[in-house]
C-alpha positions as CSV (number, residue, x, y, z in Angstrom):
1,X,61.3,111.4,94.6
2,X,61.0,109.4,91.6
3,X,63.8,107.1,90.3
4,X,66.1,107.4,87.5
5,X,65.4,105.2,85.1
6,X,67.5,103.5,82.8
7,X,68.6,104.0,79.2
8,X,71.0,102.0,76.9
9,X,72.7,102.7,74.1
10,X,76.1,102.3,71.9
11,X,78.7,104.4,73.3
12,X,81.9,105.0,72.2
13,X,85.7,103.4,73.5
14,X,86.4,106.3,75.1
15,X,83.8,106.5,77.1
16,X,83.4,103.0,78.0
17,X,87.2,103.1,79.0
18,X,86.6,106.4,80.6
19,X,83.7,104.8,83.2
20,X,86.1,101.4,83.5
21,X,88.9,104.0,85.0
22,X,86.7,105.7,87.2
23,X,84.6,102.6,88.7
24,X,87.9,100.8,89.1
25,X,89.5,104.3,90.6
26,X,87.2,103.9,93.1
27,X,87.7,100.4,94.3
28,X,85.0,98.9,91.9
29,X,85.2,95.2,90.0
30,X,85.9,95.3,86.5
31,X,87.4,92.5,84.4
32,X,90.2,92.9,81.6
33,X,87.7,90.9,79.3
34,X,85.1,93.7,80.0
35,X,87.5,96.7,78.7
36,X,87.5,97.9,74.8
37,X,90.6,96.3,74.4
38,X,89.4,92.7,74.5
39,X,87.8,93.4,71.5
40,X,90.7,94.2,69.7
41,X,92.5,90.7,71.0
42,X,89.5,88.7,70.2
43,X,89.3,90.4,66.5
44,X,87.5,87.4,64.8
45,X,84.4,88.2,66.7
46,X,82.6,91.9,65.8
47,X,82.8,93.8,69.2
48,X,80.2,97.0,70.6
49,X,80.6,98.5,74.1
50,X,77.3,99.4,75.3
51,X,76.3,102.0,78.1
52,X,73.5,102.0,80.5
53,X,72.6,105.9,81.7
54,X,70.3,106.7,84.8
55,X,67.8,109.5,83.5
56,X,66.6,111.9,85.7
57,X,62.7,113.3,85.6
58,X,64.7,116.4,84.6
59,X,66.3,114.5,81.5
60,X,69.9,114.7,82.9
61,X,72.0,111.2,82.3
62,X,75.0,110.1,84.0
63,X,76.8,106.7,82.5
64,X,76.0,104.1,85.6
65,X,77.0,100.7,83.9
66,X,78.6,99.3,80.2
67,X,79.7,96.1,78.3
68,X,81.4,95.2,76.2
69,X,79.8,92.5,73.7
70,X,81.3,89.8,71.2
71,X,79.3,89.0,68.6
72,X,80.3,85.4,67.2
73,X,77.9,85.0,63.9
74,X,76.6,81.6,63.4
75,X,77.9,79.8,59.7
76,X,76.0,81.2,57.0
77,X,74.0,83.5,58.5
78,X,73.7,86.9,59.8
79,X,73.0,86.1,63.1
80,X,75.0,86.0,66.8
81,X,75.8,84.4,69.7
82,X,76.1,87.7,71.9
83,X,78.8,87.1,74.3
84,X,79.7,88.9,76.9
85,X,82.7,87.8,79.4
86,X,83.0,88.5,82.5
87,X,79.9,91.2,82.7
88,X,78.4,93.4,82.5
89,X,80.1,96.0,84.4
90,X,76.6,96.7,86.1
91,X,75.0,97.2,89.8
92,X,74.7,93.6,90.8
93,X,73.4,94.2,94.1
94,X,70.3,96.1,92.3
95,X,67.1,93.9,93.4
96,X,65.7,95.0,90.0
97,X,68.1,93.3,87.5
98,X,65.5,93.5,84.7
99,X,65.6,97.2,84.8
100,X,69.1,96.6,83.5
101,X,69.2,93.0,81.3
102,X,65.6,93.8,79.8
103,X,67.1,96.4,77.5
104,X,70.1,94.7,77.0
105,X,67.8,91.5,75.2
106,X,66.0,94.1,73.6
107,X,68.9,95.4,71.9
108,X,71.1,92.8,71.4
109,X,67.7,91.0,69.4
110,X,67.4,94.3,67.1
111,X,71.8,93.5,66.6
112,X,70.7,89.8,65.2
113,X,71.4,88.1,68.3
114,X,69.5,84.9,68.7
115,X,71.0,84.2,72.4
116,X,73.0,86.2,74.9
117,X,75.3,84.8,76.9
118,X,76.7,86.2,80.3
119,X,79.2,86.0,82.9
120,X,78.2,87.7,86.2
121,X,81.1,88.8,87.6
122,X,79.4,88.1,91.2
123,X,80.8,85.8,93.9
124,X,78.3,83.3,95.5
125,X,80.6,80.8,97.9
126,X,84.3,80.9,99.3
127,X,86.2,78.5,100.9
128,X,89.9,79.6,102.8
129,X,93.0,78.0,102.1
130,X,92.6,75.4,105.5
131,X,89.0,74.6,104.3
132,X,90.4,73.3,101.4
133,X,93.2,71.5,102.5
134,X,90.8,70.0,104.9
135,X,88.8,68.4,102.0
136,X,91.9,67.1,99.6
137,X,93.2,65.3,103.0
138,X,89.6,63.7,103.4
139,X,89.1,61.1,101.0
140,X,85.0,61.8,101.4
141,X,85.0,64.5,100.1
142,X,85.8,65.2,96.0
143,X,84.3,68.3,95.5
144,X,84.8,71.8,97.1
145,X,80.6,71.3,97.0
146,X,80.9,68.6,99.4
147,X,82.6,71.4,101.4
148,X,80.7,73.5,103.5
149,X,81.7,77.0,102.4
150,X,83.3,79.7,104.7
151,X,81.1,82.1,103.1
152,X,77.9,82.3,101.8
153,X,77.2,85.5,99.5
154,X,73.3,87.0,99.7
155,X,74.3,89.0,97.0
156,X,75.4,85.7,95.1
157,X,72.0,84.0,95.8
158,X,69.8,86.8,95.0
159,X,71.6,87.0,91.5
160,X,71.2,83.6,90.8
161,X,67.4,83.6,92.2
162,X,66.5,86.8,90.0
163,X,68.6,85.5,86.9
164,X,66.2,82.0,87.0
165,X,63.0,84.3,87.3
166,X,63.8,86.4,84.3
167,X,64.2,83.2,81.9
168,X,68.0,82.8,82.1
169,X,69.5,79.4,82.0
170,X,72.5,78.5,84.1
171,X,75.4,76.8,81.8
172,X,76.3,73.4,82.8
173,X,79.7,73.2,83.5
174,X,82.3,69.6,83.7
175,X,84.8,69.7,86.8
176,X,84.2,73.6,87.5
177,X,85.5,74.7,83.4
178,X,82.7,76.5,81.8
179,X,82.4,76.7,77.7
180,X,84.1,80.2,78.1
181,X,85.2,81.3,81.6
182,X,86.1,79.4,84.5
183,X,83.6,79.2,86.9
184,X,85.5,78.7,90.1
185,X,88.7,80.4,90.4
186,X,91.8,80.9,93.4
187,X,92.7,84.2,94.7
188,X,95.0,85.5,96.8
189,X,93.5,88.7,99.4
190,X,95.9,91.2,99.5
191,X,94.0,93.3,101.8
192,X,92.7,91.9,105.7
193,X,89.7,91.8,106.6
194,X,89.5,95.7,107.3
195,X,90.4,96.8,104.1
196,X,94.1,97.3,105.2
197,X,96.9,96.8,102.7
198,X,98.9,93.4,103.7
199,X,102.7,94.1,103.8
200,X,105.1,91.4,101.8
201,X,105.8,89.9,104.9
202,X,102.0,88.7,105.5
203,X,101.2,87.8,102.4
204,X,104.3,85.7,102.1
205,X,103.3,84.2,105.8
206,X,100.4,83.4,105.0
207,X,101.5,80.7,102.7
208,X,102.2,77.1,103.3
209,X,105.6,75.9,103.9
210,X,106.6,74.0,100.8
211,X,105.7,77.5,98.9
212,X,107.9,79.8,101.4
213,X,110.6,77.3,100.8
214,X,110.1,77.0,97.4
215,X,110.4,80.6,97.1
216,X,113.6,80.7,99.5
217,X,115.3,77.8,97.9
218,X,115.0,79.7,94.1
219,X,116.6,83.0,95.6
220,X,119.3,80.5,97.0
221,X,119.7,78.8,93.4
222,X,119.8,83.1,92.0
223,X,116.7,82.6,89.7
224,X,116.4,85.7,88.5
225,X,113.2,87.2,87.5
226,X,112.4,90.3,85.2
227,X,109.5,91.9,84.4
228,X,108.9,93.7,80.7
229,X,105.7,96.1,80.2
230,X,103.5,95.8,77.1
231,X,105.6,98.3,75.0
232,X,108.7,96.6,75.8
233,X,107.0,93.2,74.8
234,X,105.9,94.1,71.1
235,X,108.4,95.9,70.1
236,X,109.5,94.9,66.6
237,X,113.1,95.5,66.5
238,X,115.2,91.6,66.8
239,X,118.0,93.9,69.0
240,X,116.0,94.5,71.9
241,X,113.3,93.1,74.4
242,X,110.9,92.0,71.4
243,X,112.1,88.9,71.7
244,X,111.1,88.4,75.0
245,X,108.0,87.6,73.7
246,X,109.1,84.5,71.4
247,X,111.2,83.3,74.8
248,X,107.9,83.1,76.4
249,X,106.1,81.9,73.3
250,X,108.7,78.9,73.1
251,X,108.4,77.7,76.4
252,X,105.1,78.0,76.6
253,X,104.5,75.7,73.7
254,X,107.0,73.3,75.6
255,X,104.5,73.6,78.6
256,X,101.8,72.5,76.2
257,X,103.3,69.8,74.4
258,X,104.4,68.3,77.7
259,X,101.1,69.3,79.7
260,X,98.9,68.1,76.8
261,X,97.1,71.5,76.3
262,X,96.6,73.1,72.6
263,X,99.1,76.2,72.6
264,X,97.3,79.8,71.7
265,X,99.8,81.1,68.6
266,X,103.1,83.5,69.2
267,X,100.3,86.1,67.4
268,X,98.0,86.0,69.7
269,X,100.3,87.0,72.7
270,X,101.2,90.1,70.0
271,X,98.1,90.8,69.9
272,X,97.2,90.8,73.4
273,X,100.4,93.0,74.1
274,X,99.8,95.7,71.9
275,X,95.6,96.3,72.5
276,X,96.0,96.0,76.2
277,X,99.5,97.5,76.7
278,X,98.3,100.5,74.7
279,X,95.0,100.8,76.7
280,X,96.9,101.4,79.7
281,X,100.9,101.0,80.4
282,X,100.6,98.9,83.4
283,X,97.5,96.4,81.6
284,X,100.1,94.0,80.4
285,X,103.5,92.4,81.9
286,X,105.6,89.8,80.7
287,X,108.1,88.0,83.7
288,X,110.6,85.5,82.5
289,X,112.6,83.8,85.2
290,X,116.4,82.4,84.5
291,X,119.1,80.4,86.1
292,X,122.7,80.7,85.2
293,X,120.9,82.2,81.9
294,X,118.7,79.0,81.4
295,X,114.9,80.2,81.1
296,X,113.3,77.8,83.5
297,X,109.7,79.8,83.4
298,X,107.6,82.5,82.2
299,X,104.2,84.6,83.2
300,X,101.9,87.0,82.2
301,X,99.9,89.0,84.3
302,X,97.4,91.5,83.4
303,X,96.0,94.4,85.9
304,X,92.9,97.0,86.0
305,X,92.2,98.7,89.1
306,X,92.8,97.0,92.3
307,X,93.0,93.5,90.9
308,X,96.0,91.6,88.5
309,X,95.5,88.4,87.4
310,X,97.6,85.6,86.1
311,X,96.6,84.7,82.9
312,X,99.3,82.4,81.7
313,X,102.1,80.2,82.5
314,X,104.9,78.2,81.1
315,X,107.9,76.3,82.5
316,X,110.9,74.0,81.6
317,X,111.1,70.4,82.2
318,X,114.6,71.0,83.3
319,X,116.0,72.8,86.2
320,X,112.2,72.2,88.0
321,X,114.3,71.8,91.6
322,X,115.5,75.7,90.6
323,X,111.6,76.8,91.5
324,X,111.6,79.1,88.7
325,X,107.5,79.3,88.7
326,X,107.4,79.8,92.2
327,X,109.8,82.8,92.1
328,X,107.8,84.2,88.8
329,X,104.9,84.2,90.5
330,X,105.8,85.7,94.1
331,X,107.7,88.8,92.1
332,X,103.9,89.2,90.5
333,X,102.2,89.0,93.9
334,X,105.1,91.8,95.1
335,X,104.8,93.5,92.3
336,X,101.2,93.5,92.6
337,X,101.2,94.7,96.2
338,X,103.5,97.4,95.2
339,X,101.1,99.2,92.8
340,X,98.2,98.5,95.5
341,X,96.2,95.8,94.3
342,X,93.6,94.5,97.1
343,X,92.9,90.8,94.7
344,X,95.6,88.1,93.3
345,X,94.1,86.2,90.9
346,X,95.0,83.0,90.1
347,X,92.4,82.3,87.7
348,X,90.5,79.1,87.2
349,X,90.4,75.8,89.0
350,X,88.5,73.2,88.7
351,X,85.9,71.6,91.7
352,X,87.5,68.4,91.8
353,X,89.4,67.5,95.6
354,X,89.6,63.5,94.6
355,X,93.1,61.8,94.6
356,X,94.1,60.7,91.5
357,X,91.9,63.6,90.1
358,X,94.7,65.2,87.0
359,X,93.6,68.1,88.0
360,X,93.7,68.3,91.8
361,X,97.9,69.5,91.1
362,X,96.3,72.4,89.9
363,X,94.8,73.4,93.4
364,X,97.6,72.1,95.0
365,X,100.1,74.3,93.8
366,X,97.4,77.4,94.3
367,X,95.8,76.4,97.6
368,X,99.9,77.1,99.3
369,X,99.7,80.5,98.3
370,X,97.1,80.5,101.1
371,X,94.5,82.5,99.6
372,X,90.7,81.4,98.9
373,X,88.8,78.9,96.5
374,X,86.0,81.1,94.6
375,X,82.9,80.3,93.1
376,X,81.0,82.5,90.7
377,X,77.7,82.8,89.5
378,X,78.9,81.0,86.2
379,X,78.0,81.6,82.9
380,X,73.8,82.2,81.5
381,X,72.0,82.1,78.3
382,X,68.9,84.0,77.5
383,X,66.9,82.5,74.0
384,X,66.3,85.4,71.6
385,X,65.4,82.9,69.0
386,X,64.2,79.9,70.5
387,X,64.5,77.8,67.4
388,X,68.2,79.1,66.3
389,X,69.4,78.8,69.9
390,X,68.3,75.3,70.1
391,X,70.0,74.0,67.7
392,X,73.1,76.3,68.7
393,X,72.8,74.0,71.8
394,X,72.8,70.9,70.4
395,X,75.6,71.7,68.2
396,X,77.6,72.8,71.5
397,X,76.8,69.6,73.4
398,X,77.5,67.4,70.5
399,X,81.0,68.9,70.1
């Protein structure tokens, strides 16, 4: 019987949000920067979703994979960095990966792209929560690298072995933080090993000890945390939740100022609530977390499918011994169990396990939840134009 082959093309928002629902209906991987709403956050950049459809000898298609792309032009010219986070939303396992990136290059090129650049959304090591403990208590060791891994993914390698052969070029990355997404990230399983869904209980006992009594110690303060949906967030009205947003905004910029981090505008979280809260009701949620009506810290979390991430954080200076972060983010991790997530995800961390490290707190404060240390693929580059790219890497390096 001869194989489908494959066929790209533009296809509409619909449809591309259509296949998201039903890949991540069935217990498939797809990123929130890989849904048609990301383009309308990241607006300065001119967006396409793409489709890939299996053709049969008898010319019937069926959509199998899609992308969406971010086209960042270069100054002065008509031509683009084509960027695409997180993806594609593709088979990763395939052993033919040029069936599927070859027409991808070739249309991207016709767009005016003079690069591409990728983030495989593929897993290639993992190291548990006592594996990493292990290496920040041994002063040998200051990378999760110098770790051997508790898992090893052949799916992982063979990505990374195919991507080399077809002319990609890994990005070099400084402490684990990629130019765009982070390369190794912290999770927290939310399913055992069997696929069965952990119960509060678990998850919470699987945690370390200064986490459970952080957690108990907030409830015992009466932090109180409240969670506000997308169209609660952005509503306009000055009488209502729409100020929740500001609240979060404020302390956020706190967080920055104190953290010495450059804060993302009060627009951009606007932004981000209205595209993603009306792609889906449950895609965005604000929690802000109070004592004796003090707002000692705030999260977002964002969820497709089986998976919610945290994507941001803030917190006061005062009232830290109240554990208001601690109690935002185990109402997210029950929150997320309740609508039957199988992944927490933390987001990015860097590699570093070296004392005096500024960002070894970072893994500290992840690492009790007791989950896993991730590593991706990373991000890759494929030169359309070698000449244009080139100098689009210098420019990056010499920033």
């Amino acid at each position: 019987m001869t194989a489908p082959r494959l066929a790209l093309a533009p296809i509409s928002p619909e449809e591309h949000l259509a296949f998201l629902e039903d890949r991540a209906a069935a217990g498939g991987e797809v990123s929130f920067l890989q849904t048609p709403a990301w383009a309308r956050v990241k607006s300065e950049w001119k967006a396409e979703s793409l489709g890939w459809a299996a053709v049969s000898p008898e010319g019937g298609t069926r959509l199998v994979g899609a992308a969406l792309v971010l086209y960042r032009q270069l100054p002065k010219v008509k031509r683009y960095l084509a960027y695409l986070p997180e993806g594609p939303v593709i088979d990763w396992e395939s052993d033919d990966l040029g069936a599927w990136l070859a027409p991808l290059a070739a249309h991207l090129k016709k767009q005016g792209a003079f690069g591409i650049r990728m983030g495989p959304p593929v897993v290639v090591r993992r190291w548990d929560a006592a594996a990493v403990k292990a290496g920040i208590a041994d002063d040998a060791v200051r990378r999760l690298g110098d770790l051997p891994p508790t898992e090893r993914s052949q799916t992982g390698a063979r990505v990374v072995s195919q991507l080399r052969e077809l002319g990609w070029r890994p990005q070099a990355v400084e402490g684990g933080f990629a130019a765009g997404q982070p390369q190794f990230n912290f999770v927290v399983p939310l399913t055992d090993a069997d696929g069965t869904a952990l119960t509060e209980e678990l998850v919470l006992k699987g945690m370390n000890q200064q986490w459970r009594r952080n957690i108990k110690k907030a409830d015992k303060a009466g932090v109180e945390v409240t969670a506000y949906d997308g169209d609660a967030v952005v509503s306009t009205s000055s009488t209502d939740r729409g100020d929740v947003l500001a609240a979060f905004h404020d302390l956020y910029v706190h967080t920055a100022q104190r953290d010495g981090f450059t804060p993302r505008p009060l627009t951009y979280f606007r932004t981000m609530a209205a595209a993603l809260g009306s792609e889906d009701a449950d895609r965005f949620r604000l929690y802000l977390a109070h004592h004796e009506g003090d707002l000692v810290a705030a999260t977002i979390a964002i969820r497709v499918g089986q998976r919610v991430w945290y994507s941001y954080g803030a917190s006061s200076t005062e009232k830290r011994d109240v554990r208001g972060s601690n109690a935002a983010q185990w109402q997210m991790i029950r929150d997320a169990i309740a609508a039957g997530a199988r992944v927490y995800d933390l987001r990015g961390i860097t590699d570093t396990l070296a004392e005096g490290d500024a960002q070894l707190g970072l893994i500290q404060f992840k690492v009790g939840t007791g989950g896993e240390a991730i590593e991706y693929a990373g991000e890759w580059d494929l030169p359309l134009n070698r000449a244009l790219y080139a100098a689009f890497d210098l420019y990056m390096k010499r920033r």
